[in-house]
VOTORVEX-406270 format. One record per residue (C-alpha): residue in three letters; x, y, z; residue number from 1. Coordinates in pm, whole numbers, padded with zeros to 5 digits. Layout:
% residues N
<node "ALA",<X,Y,Z>,NUM>;
...
***
This chain:
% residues 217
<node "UNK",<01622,-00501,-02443>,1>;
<node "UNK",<01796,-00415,-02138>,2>;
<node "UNK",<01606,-00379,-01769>,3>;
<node "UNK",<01748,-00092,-01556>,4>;
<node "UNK",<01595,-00139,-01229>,5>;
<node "UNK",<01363,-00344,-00985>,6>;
<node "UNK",<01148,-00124,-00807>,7>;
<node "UNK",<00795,-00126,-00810>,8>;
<node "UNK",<00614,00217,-00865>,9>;
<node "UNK",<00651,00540,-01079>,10>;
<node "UNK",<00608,00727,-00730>,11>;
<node "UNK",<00965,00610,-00677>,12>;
<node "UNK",<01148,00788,-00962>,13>;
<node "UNK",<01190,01144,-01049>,14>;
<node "UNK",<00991,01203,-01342>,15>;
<node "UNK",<01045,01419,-01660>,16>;
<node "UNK",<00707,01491,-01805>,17>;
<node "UNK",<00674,01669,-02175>,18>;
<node "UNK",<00412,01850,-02117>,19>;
<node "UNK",<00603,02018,-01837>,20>;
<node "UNK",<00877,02091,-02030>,21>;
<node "UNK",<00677,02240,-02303>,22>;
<node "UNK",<00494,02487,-02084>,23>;
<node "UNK",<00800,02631,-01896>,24>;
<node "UNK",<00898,02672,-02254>,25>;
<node "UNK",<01174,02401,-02181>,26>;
<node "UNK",<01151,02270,-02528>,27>;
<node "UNK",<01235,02615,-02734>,28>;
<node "UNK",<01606,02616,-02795>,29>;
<node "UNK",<01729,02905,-02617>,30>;
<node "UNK",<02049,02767,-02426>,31>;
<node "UNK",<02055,02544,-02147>,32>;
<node "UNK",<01805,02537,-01861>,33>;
<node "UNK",<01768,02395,-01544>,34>;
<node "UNK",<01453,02200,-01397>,35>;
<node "UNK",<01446,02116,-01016>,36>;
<node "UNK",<01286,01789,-00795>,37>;
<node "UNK",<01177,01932,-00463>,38>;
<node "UNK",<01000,01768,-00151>,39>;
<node "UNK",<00826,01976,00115>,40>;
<node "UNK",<01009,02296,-00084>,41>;
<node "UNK",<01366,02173,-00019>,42>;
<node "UNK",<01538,02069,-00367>,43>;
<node "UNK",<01653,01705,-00380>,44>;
<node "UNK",<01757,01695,-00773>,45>;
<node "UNK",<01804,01877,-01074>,46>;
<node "UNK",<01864,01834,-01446>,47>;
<node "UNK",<02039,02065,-01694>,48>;
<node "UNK",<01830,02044,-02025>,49>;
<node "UNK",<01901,02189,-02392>,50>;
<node "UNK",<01657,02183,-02629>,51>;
<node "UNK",<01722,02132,-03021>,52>;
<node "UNK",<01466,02096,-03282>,53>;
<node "UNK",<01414,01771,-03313>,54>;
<node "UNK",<01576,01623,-02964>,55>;
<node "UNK",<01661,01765,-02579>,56>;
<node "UNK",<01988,01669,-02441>,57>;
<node "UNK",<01970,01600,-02075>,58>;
<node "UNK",<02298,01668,-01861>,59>;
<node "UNK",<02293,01544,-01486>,60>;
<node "UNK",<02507,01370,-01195>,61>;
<node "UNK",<02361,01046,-01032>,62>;
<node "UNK",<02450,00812,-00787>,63>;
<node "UNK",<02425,00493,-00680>,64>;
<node "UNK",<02445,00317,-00325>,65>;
<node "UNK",<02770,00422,-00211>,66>;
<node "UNK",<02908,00465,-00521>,67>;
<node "UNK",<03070,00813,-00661>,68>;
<node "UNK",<02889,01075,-00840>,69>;
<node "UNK",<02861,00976,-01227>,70>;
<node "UNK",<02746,01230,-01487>,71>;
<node "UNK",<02560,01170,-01749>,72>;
<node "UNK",<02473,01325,-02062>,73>;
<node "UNK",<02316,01213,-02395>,74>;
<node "UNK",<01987,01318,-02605>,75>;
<node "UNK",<01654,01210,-02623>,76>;
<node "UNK",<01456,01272,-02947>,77>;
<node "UNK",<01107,01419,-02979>,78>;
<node "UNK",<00830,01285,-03192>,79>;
<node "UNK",<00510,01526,-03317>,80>;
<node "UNK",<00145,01442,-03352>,81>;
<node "UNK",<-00102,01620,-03543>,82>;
<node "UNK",<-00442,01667,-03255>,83>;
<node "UNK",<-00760,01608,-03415>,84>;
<node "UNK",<-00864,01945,-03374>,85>;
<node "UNK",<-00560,02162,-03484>,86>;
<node "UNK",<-00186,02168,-03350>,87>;
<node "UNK",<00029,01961,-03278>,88>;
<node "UNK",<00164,01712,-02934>,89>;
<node "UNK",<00503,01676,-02838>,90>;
<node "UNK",<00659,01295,-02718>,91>;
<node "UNK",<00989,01189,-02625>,92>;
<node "UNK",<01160,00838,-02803>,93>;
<node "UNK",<01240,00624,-02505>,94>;
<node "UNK",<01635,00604,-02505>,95>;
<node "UNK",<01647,00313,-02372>,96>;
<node "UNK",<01840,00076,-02550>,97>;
<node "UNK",<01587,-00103,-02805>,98>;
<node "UNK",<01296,00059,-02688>,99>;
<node "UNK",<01184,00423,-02846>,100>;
<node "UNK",<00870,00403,-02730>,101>;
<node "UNK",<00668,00715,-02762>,102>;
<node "UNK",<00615,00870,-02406>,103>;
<node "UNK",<00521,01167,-02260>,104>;
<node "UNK",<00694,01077,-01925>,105>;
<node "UNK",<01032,00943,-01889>,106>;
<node "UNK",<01186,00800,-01499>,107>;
<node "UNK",<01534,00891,-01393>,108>;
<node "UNK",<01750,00590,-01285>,109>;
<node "UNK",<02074,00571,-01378>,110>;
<node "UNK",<01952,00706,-01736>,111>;
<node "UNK",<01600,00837,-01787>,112>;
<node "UNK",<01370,00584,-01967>,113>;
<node "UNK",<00988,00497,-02030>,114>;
<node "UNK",<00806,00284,-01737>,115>;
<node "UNK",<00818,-00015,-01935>,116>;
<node "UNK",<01186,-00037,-01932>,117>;
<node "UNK",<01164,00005,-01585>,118>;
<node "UNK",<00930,-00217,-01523>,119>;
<node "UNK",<00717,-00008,-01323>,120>;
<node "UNK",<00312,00067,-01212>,121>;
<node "UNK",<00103,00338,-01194>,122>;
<node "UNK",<00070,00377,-00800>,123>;
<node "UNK",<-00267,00298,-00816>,124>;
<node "UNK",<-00217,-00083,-00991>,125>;
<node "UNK",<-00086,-00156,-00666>,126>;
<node "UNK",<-00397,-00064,-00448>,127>;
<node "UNK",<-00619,-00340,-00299>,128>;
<node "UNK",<-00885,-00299,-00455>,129>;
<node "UNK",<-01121,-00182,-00131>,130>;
<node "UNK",<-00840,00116,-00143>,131>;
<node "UNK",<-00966,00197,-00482>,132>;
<node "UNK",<-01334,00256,-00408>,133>;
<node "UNK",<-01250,00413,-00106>,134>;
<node "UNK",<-01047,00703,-00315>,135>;
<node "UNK",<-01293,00717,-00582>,136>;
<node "UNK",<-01614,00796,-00264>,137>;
<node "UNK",<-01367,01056,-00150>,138>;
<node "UNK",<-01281,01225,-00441>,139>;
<node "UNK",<-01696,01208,-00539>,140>;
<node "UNK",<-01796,01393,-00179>,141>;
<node "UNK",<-01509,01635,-00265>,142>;
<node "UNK",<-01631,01711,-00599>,143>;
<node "UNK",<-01942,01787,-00494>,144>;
<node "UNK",<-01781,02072,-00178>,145>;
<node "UNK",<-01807,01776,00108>,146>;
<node "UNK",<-01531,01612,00283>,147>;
<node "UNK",<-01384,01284,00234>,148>;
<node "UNK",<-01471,01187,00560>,149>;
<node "UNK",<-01743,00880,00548>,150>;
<node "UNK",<-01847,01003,00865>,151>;
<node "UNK",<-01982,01339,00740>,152>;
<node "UNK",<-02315,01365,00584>,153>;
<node "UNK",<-02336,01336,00185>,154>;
<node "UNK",<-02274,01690,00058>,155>;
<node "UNK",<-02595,01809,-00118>,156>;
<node "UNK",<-02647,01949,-00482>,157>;
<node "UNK",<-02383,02268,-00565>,158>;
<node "UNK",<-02544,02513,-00708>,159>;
<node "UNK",<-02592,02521,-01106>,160>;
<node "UNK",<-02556,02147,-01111>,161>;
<node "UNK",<-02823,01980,-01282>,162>;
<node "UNK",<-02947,01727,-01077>,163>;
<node "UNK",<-02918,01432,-01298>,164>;
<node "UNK",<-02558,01481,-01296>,165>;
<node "UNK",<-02610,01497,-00911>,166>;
<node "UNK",<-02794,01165,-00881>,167>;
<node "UNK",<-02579,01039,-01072>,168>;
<node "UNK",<-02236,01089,-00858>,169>;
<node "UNK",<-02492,00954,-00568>,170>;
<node "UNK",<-02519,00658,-00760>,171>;
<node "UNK",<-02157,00624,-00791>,172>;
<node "UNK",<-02037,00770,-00418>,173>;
<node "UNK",<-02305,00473,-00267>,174>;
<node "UNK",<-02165,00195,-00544>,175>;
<node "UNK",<-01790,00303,-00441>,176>;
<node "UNK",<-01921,00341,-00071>,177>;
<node "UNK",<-02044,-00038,-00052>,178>;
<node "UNK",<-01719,-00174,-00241>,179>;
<node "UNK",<-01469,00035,00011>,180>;
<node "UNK",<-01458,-00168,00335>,181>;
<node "UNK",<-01138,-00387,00383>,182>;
<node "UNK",<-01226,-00778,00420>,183>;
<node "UNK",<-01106,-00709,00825>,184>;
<node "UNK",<-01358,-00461,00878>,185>;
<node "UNK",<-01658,-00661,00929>,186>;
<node "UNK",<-01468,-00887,01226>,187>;
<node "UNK",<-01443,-00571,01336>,188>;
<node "UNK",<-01791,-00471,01377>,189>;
<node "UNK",<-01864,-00551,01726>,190>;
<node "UNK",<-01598,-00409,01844>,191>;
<node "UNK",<-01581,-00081,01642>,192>;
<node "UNK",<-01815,00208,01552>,193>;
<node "UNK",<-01853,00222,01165>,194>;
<node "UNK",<-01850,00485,00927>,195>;
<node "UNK",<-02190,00693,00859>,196>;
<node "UNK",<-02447,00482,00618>,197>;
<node "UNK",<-02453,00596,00254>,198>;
<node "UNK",<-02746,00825,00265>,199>;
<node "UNK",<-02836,01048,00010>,200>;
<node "UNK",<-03033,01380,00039>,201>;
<node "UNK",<-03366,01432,-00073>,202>;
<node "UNK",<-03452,01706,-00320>,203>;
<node "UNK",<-03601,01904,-00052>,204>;
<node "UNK",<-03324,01835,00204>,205>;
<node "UNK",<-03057,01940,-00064>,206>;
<node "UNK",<-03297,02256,-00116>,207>;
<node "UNK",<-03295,02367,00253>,208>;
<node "UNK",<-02916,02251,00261>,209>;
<node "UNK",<-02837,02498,-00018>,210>;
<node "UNK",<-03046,02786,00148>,211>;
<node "UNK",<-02908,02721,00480>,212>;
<node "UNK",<-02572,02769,00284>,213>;
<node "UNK",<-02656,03080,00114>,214>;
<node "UNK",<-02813,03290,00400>,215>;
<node "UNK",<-02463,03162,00606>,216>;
<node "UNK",<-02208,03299,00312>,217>;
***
């Protein structure tokens, strides 16, 4: 099948997700509608959309380069899945040419397609993989009310969490902690001051940590 573009990520392309659509109520025909792209709350795209039982047609401009304005507009059909549990999931057919490949996310190039036709990864298939564990230690200390700054102490236990489940996003948060530093980092050493050491609380200094907490709020 055809290829429609080169670049590398789904971060680059405006994306048209299903389940968007369906909870704006996008995907109820009722006339045309209009969906907008914004950065930093200044709009930088738009798409007019009309929705049909069995298929949306998409109306738009594009442009590349230097090239003038082109519109475009042509329909994507929908595909439904029975869920295990009741109801029903929504998916567009790729339009791509050869493709229709069930998708819940399609990426606006000069038509909107299915990553595959694009050729494109998920952001994070491109992250060394030090980058990786590094997110995953943040987003643990977050979970748990810290910061994602290494240099902060390990958040203790929030309340009403059992503490298995606590020990065990230690046990991840130190794993993710050890795999995080970038091979540079340690001809660093000497000549930089490192992030905290992985230390966890102990049940008592997660107790006093939580009462300390409580008689502050």
């Amino acid at each position: 099948m055809g290829r429609y573009s080169t670049r590398d990520t789904t971060s680059s392309y405006r994306q048209l997700d299903i389940r968007v659509l369906q909870r704006k109520g996008f995907l109820r025909p009722r006339g045309w509608v209009s969906l907008y792209w914004s950065v930093n709350g200044e709009v930088v795209g738009s798409i007019q959309i009309l929705a049909a039982s069995d298929r949306v047609i998409l109306s738009y401009r594009h442009q590349r380069y230097a090239e003038d304005w082109k519109s475009e507009e042509y329909s994507v059909l929908l595909n439904r899945t029975r869920c295990n549990y009741g109801g029903e999931r929504i998916w567009f057919l790729c339009p791509a040419r050869g493709c229709s490949r069930r998708v819940a996310v399609l990426y606006g190039g000069s038509i909107f397609a299915c990553r595959h036709c694009y050729q494109l990864a998920y952001e994070t298939q491109r992250e060394a993989p030090h980058s990786r564990a590094l997110r995953r230690v943040q987003n643990i200390r977050m979970k748990l009310g810290g910061s994602g700054s290494l240099a902060d102490d390990f958040p203790g236990r929030p309340k009403g969490m059992h503490w298995r489940t606590y020990n065990r996003h230690c046990m991840e948060a130190e794993e993710a902690q050890n795999q995080s530093w970038p091979p540079w980092f340690y001809k660093m050493l000497a000549r930089s001051v490192p992030a905290k050491p992985f230390s966890k609380p102990t049940q008592s200094e997660a107790a006093n940590r939580m009462k300390t907490q409580g008689s502050t709020s």
